[in-house]
N, C-alpha and C positions, 0 to 999 in steps of 0.2 A: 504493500500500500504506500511505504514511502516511498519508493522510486516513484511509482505514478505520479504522486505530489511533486516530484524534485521534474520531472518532463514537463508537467502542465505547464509550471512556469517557465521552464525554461524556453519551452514554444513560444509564451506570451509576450516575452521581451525580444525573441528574436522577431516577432511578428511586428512589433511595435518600431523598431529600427529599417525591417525590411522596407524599401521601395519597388516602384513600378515609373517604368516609365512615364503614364500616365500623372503620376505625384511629381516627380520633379519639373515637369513643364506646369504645373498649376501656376495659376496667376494670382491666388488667395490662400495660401497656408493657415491651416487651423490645425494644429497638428502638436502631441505631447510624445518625446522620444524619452527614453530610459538609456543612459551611461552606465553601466557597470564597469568601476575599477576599482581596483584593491581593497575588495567587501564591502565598497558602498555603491547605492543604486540612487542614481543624481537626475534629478528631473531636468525636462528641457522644454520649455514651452516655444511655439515656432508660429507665430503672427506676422503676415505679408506678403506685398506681390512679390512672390518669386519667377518672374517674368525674364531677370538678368543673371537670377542666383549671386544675387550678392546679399550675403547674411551680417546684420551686426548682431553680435554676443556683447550681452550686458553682465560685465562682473559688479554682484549688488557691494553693499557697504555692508556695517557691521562690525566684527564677524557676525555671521549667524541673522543677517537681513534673509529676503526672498528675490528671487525674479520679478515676481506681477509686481513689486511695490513700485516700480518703474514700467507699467504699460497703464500708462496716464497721460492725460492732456493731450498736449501734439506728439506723443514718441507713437501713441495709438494712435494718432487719425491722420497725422502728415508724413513722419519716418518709416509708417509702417504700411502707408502705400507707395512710398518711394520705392522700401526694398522692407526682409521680412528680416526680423528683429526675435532674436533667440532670448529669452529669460531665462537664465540656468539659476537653477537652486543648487548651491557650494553644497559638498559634503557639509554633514553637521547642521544643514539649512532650509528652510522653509519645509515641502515636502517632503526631500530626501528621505532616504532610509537608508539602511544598512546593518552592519553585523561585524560590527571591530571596535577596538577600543583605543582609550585616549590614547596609546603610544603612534598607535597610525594617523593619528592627527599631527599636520604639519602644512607649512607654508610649503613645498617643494612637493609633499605630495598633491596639496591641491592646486598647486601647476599642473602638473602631469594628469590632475583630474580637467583639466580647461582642453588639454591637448586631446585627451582622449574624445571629448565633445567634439572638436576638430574632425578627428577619423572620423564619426558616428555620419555627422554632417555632409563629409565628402563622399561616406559610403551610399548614404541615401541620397542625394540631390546630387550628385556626381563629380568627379575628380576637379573638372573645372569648375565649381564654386570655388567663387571669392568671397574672402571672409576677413571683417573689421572689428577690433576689438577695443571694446570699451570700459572702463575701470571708474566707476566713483567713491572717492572716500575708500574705506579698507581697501574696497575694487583695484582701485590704485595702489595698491601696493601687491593685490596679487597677480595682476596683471602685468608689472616688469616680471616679477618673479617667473611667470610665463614666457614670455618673449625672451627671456636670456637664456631659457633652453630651445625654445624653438620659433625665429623670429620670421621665418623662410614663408609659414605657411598662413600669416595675412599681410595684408594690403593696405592698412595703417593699422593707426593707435591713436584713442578717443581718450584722455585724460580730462576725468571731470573732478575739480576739486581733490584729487586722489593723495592719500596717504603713503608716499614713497621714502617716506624718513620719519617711521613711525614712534623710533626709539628719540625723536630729535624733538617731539610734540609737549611733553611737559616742561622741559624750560622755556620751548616758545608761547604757552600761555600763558606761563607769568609776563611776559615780553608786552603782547600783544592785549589780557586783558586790561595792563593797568594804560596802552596807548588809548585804546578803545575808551575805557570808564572816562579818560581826560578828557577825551572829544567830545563826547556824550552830556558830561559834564555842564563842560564850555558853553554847549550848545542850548544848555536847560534841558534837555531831554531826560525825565526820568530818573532827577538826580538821587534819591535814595537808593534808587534802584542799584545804581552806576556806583556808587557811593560802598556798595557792599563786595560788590566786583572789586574793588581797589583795596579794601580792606582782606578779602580773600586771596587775592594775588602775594598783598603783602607781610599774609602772616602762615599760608601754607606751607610748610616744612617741606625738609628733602625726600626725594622721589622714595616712591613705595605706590601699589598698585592701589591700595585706598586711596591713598592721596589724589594719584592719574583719576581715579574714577568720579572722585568730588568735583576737578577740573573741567574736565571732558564731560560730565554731567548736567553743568554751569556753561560750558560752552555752546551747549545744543540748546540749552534755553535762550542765548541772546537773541537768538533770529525772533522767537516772541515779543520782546520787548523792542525790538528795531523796528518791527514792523507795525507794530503799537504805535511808534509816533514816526511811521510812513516813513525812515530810512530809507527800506526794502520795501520791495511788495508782498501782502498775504500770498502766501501757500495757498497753490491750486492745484486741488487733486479731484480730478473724475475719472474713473474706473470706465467709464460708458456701462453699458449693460450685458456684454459679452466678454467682461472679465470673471474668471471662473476665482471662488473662493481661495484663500493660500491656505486654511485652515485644513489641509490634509492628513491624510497618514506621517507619523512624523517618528523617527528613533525619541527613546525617552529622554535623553539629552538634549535634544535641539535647541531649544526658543535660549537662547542667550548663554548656555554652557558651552557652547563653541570659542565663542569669545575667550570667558575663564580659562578655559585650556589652552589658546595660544598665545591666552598674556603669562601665564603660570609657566609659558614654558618660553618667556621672554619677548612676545612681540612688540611690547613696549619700553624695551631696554636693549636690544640688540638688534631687531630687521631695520636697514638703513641702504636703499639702493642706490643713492645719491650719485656715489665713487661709479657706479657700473652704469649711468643712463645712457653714457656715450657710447655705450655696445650697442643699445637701440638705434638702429639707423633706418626703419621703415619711416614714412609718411606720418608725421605727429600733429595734432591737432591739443592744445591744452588748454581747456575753458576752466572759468572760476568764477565763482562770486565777491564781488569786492569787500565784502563784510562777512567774510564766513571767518569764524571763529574757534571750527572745530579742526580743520585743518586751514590754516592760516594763511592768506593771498599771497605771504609772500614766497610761498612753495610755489608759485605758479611759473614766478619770476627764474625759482633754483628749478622745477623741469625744465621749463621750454631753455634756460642757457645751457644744463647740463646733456639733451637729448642730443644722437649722436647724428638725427635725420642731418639731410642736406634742406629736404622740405619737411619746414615746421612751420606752426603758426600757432600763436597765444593769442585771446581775447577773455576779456573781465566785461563779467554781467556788473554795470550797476548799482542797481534796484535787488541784487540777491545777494543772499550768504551763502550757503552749503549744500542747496540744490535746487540750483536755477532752471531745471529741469520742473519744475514747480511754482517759482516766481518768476520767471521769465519765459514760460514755457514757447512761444510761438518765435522769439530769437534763438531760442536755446535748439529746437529743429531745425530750423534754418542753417544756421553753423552747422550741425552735424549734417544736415543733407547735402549740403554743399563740399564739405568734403569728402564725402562719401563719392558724390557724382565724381568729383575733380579725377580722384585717383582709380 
């Protein structure tokens, strides 16, 4: 009876990745594939005209975000008739599942989990897809961690606000919250508020993982308060009405112990890509929000000088913090369609 069990499945997933001719010429993907590597089973959601086969793969933030949290606004209604746009859920994330434990968690493994996406990708819709990859926040950081093992097999690299010098992030918020709270200040905005930011910048002791978390806790809330007195623009999020729930089948770990595990096992004290961006030499495009506070604009300035492209291009949202992909949603496609078309 167990072997039956161990076939059923194993048909199911091989069904699920299979193609047909008829699939890869489609003009409208609605389609969820299954990854299996290294005992986990990584969901892949696949929205768009695939008329050119050129796919972007969205690496979410995090650790421990989903796919769908990004098939909102214009990435669904303009990016994704442009070209069809992959939501993968990371190991350890949103739907995923699996059957291993925290030692097989790792930044290098879940590269090699982006890559195997890659094969999956080329084995259904066909050798010649082209494929662009995008990284926001954590994204960004696992996202080099990808391309410096295999940068051959896309066609650029979408840097959104991304965390590539992640170990480098709590002394830049002391930096950065006490520029911020002055400005703010200055400005009358919300000075209690601003007020506490300055006071917390200037009395949080040396690094420890509690500490990072007070920080980075504090930083995700400023976009509330910027946008409170119109800095930024509110947060726009519409799902439309054929976004399928993220609340899936899920490993008992998931919702936020991905994260603990690859801080415990140092991702904010030792992963820092900085030194190696200049091995990235594909097509770079690196957007940011002018007031994001959780990873800080002036990372935006250290990608785009350190990327090893010959063709790159930097632009800062305004009107956004840390995902402008929500306050500035109708520029924020625009850039990426444009470079998408370009290359």
């Amino acid at each position: 009876m167990q072997k039956i069990k161990i076939v059923a499945i194993t048909l199911l997933v091989l069904g699920i990745i299979s193609c047909s001719k008829e699939e890869v010429n489609s003009n409208d993907l609605n389609e969820t594939i299954v990854v299996r590597h290294k005992k986990a089973d990584m969901i892949a959601r696949i929205y768009g005209n695939a008329s050119d086969k050129v796919f972007l793969i969205i690496l979410h933030g995090g650790p421990g975000g989903s796919g769908l949290q990004y098939r909102v606004n214009t990435i669904r209604t303009e990016i994704e008739a442009n070209n069809p746009v992959v939501y993968f859920d990371q190991r350890g994330s949103g739907s995923s599942q699996g059957n291993y434990s925290e030692k097989e968690v790792s930044i290098d493994i879940m590269a090699e989990d982006v890559l195997a996406l890659v094969k999956v990708i080329k084995e259904k819709y066909g050798k010649d897809s082209k494929l662009f990859l995008m990284g926001h926040s954590w994204g960004g950081a696992l996202a080099p961690a990808t391309l410096l093992k295999n940068q051959e097999v896309f066609s650029g690299y979408i840097d959104v606000n991304g965390s590539h010098d992640s170990k480098g992030l709590y002394d830049a918020y002391k930096v950065v919250f006490k520029e911020m709270a002055n400005q703010q200040i200055a400005q009358g905005n919300s000075v209690d508020y601003w007020k506490n930011v300055l006071d917390l910048a200037n009395n949080t002791g040396a690094y420890s993982l509690d500490n990072y978390y007070v920080l980075n806790r504090k930083a995700n809330g400023m976009a509330k308060i910027l946008a409170k007195d119109k800095v930024i623009n509110e947060s726009k999020i519409d799902y439309g009405n054929d976004t399928p729930s993220e609340n899936g089948p899920i490993i008992n770990w998931n919702r936020g112990k991905i994260g603990q595990i690859l801080d415990n096992k140092g991702l904010n004290e030792n992963i820092s890509f900085t030194d190696r961006l200049s091995e990235i030499t594909i097509p770079a495009l690196v957007l940011w929000g002018k007031y994001d506070l959780v990873v800080p604009t002036f990372y935006a300035q250290e990608a785009f000088d350190h990327l090893g492209a010959n063709d790159k291009e930097m632009f800062i949202f305004e009107k956004s913090a840390h995902n402008p992909m929500y306050t500035e949603p109708d520029l924020f496609s625009k850039k990426v369609i444009a470079f998408i078309n370009i290359h």
